[in-house]
N, C-alpha and C positions, 0 to 999 in steps of 0.2 A: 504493500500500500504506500509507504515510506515512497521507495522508486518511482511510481505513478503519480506522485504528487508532486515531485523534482521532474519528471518530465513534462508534466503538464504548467510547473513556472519556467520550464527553459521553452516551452512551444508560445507559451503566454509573453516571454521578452522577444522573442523572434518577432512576432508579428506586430508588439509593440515599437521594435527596433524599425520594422517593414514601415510601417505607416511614418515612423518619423523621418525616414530618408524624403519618401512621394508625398506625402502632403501636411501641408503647415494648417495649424489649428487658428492662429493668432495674425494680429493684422502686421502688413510691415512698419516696424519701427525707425529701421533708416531707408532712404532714398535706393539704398546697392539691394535692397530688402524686395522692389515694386515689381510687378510684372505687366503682363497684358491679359486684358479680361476679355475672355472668348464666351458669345451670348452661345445659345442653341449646342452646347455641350453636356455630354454625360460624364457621372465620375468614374464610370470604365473607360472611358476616350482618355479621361484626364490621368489615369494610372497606367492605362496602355502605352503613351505617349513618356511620361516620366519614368519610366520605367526603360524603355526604347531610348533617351535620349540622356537620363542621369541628370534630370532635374527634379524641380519640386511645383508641385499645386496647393493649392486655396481654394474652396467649397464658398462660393460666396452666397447662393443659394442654389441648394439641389433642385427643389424644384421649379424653378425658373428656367435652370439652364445655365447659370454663369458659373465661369472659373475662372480663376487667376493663375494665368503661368508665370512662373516664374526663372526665369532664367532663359527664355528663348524670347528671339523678335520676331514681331508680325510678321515680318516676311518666314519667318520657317514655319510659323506658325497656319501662315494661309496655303503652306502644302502640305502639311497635315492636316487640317482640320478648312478642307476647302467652302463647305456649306456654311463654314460659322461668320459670326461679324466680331468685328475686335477694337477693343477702347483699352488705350492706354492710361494704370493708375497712376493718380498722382498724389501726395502728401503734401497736407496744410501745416506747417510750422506751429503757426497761430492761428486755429481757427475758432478758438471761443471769443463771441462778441464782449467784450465787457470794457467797463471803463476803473473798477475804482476798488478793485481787489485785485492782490498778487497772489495764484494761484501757487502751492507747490505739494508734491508727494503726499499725503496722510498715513502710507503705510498701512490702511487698511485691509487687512486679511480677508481670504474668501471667508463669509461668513453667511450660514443658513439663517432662514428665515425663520422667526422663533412663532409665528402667529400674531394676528391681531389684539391690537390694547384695544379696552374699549373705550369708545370714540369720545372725544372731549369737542362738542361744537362751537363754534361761537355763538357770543352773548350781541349784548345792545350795544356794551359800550364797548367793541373789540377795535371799533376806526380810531379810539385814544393811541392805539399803538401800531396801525397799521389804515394810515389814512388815505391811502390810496383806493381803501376800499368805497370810503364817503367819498373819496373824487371822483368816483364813475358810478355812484350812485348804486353802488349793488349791496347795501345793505339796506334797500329798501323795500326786498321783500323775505323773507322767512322761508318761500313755497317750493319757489325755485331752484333748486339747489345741485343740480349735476348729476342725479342719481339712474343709472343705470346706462351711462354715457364710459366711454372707456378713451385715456388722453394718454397718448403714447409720450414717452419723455426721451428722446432721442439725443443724448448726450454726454455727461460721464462718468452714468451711472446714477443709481440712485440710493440712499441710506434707507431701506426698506423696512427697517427696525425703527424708524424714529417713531414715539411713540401719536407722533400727530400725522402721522404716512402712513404705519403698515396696516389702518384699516380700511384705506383704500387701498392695498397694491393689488390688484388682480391678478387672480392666481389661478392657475391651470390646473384643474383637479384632475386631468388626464397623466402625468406628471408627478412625482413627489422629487424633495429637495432634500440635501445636508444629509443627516444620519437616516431622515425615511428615505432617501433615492435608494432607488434600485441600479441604478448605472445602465439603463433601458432607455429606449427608446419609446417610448406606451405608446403615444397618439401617431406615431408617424410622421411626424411634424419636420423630422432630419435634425432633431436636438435634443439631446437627451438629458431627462429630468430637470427641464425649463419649468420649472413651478412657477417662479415670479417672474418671468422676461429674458432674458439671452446677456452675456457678454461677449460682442462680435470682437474687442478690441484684444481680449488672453483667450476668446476662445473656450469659453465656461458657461456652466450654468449660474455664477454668482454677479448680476447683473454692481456688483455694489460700486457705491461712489469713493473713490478717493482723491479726489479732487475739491468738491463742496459744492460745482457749481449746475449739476444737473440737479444734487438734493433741493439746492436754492429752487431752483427754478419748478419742480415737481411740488414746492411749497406753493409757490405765488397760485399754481393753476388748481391744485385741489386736496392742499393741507386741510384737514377736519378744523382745525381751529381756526383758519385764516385764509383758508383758499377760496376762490372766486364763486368754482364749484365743491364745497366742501362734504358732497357726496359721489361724487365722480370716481371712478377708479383710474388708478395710475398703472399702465406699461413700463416696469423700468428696461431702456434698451440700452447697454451701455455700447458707447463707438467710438469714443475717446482716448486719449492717454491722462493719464494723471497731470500732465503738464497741460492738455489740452489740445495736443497737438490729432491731427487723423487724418485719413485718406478716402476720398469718393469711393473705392469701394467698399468699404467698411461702412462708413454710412448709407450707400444705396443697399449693404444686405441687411441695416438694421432699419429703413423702412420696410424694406420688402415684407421684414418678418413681423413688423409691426399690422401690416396687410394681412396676413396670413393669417394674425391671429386676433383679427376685426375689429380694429380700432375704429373708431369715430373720429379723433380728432390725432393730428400728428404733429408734437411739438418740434421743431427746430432750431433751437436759440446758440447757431454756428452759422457759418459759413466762411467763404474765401473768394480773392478776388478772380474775375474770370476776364473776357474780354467781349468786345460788340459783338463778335458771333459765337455761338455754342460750340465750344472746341469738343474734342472728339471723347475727353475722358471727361467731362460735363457730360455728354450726353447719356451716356448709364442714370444717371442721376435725374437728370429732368424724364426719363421713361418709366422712374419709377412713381416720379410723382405723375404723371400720365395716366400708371396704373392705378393707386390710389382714388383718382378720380371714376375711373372704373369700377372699383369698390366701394365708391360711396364713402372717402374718409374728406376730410378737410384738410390740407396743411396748410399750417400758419409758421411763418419764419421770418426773424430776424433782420432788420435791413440793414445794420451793422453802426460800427462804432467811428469810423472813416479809418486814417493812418497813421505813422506814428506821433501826426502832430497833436492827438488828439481831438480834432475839432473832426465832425461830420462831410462828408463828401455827399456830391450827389448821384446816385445809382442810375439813374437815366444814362449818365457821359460814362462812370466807371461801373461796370455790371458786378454785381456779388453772389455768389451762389452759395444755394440753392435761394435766394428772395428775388432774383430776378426771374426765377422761373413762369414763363406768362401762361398760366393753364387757371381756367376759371375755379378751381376747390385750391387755389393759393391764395394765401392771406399776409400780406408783407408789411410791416410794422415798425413804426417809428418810435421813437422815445420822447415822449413831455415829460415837464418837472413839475412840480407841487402847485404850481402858475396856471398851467398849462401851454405852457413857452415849450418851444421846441428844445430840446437839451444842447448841449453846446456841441457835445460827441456824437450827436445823433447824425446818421446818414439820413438822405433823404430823395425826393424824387416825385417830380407833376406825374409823371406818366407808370412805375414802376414800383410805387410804394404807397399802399391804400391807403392808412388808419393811420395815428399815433396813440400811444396810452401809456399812461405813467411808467416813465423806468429809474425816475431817482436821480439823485446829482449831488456834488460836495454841497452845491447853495443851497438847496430847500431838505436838502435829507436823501438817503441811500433807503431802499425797499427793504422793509425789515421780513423777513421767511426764513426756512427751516433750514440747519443744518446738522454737519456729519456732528451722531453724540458720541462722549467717548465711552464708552461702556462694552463691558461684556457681555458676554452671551446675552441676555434677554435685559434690553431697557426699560427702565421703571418711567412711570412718572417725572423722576426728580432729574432723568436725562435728559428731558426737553431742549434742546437746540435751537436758537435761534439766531443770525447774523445778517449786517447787510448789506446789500451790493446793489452796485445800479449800472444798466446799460439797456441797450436794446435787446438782451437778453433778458432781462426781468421785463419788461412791457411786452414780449409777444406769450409768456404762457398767464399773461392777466386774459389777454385776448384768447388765448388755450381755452378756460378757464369760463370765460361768455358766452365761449360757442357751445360747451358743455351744457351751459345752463340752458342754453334755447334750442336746442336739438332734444334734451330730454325732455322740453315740454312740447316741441313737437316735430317728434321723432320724425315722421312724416319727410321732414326738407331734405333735400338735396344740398350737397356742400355749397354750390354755387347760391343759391338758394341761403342759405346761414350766412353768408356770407357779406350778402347785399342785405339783409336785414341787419346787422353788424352795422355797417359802412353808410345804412340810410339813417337810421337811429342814434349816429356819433351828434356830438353839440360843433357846431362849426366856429372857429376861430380867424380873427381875420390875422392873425402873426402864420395861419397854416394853410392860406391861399396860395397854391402857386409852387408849395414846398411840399405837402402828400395831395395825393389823387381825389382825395374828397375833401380835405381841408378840416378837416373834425378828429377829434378824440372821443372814443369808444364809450357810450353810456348805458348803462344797465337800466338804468331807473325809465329810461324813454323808451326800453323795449319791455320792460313791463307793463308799461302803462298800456301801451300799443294793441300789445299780441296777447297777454295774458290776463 
């Protein structure tokens, strides 16, 4: 028995040794790292091939079709894999939008998800500490509140333990995690034991944040105590690096699987710079959001922070991706301060950039939301996290966050549809003529009086 059990861990490192030659779990970390992503491929073509040639692949979604070669060029690649189409990846340095935090490491360990606290909601007076909620008027009604709507957090990662998160995080009872997985595959889905969401950036089931700024942001849209929709459930997708840094296809497979597993709303509070026409490894990216609108989800993303001078640029002359994306279930987002003045950081744009809504600033105050707690295993109450940041990253999952609320009261719409109810219902300012596409900042309070 002894013998049989030694040869079944030297058959068990073979084939673990096997997969780690042909294919990479994890996204690329350096540029020598990128490959080319081949659409309408299988992972027998892609092991046939690496195997044949002494490279390596990346699974970016099975079922879609795409993979990432790594180590060959399009041209060897369009004679092997003559039927296929090919986009070259690329990697953002800097692709979190933000102005007024220095992100770095938290060291955060893969950590299972301990179950739900139960839910602490907000009161009357919750806009004393978090007044952006009274700036858009969405503490005007009680009723509305995000429930049974699902807001994917596309970012880096999310603290799914915090004790004002993890009774939204939506969770996949097809799936178990941490000490319940089984190390299966249950639903078929090509991810095994995705309980709470995917990490596309290591390659895991531990979707978690170590960075702060996707918890942040997974606050603003539908924290129980302070979120926009604070009965909404949250996707955590992590795509990121801890520094913030990631790569188009890393983000195009963590929409994808945000599709896959029916989101409603798709938060994006990243991007990087692109140029006037959709270059070739952009377009992965905008087909996903293409699909998306097939599926019936919304995405809302980011218009950005401008460069390094810190002041805002305009997205019309300089294109940003994924907010320049022009597909109608896109929703692209400015940043106002406490005023409702455009923010100093804020990018902007007549033709390319819809809405603005509060994203904070050194002058009137930074967005107070949830962050990484430092605790073990299972957090109490008394780990409560909060911190604050401001950019156009914290104003698009407010706006996350509104569509949440108006889609579950009536589920009925169409992205496009939620969208222009958004965009009709903003309060118009005349500092925002000329500089977003409708010239208004997003009100809650005018769409309930409206429609509800």
């Amino acid at each position: 028995m002894k013998g049989n059990s030694i040869l079944i861990l030297f058959l068990m490192l073979l084939v673990s040794c096997g997969k780690g030659i042909l294919e990479s779990n994890s996204a690329p970390k350096t540029n020598d790292q990128l490959g080319v992503i081949a659409s309408c491929t299988t992972r027998s073509q892609a092991t046939a091939i690496a195997k044949e040639t002494g490279t390596m692949f990346r699974v970016i979604n099975e079922k879609r079709g795409l993979i990432e070669f790594i180590g060959l060029s399009e041209s060897e690649l369009k004679d092997l894999l003559p039927k296929s189409k090919f986009k070259a990846n690329k990697i953002y340095e800097d692709i979190l939008i933000e102005t007024s935090e220095e992100f770095s490491a938290k060291n955060i360990p893969n950590t299972q998800f301990y179950g739900a606290h139960s839910p602490e909601y907000r009161h009357s007076g919750v806009g004393r500490f978090f007044p952006h909620l009274d700036q858009i008027g969405a503490l005007s009604s009680n009723q509305h509140l995000g429930a049974g709507i699902t807001i994917a957090v596309i970012d880096t990662g999310v603290y799914y333990n915090h004790p004002h998160l993890s009774p939204n995080i939506k969770t996949n009872e097809s799936d178990r995690h941490g000490n319940q997985g089984n190390y299966f595959d249950d639903d078929g889905n090509g991810f095994t034991d995705d309980y709470v969401g995917w990490d596309f950036y290591n390659g895991d089931a531990y979707p978690i944040d170590d960075n702060g700024h996707g918890t942040h942001v997974a606050g603003l849209a539908a924290s129980t105590y302070m979120g926009v929709a604070p009965m909404a459930k949250i996707l955590p997708v992590k795509v990121l690096s801890s520094r913030g840094s990631g790569d188009l296809g890393t983000i195009t497979a963590g929409i994808l699987y945000a599709i896959d597993m029916d989101a409603d709303i798709i938060n994006l509070s990243l991007g990087g710079p692109g140029s006037s026409n959709i270059s070739s490894e952009i377009a992965e990216l905008v087909n996903s959001v293409k699909l998306a609108k097939a599926n019936n989800a919304l995405v809302v993303s980011a218009a950005g922070n401008g460069g390094s001078d810190g002041l805002g640029d305009c997205n019309d002359a300089n294109p940003i991706y994924p907010a320049n994306i022009n597909e109608d279930n896109m929703l692209t987002v400015a940043s106002v301060d406490a005023y409702n003045e455009l923010t100093s950081y804020s990018n902007f744009g007549e033709e390319s950039v819809h809405i603005a809504a509060p994203g904070g600033d050194q002058n009137t105050g930074a967005l107070n939301s949830t962050a990484i707690a430092y605790c073990s295993g299972r957090c109490t109450q008394n780990d409560v996290a909060y911190v604050g940041m401001s950019g156009t990253s914290m104003a698009t999952p407010i706006v996350s966050g509104l569509a949440a609320v108006v889609l579950a009261a009536k589920p009925e719409l169409t992205p496009k549809e939620v969208k222009e109810i958004i965009i009709n219902n903003g309060i118009a300012f005349e500092n925002l003529e000329g500089v977003v596409q409708s010239g208004k900042v997003i009100n809650a309070q005018n769409i309930f009086h409206q429609f509800f």
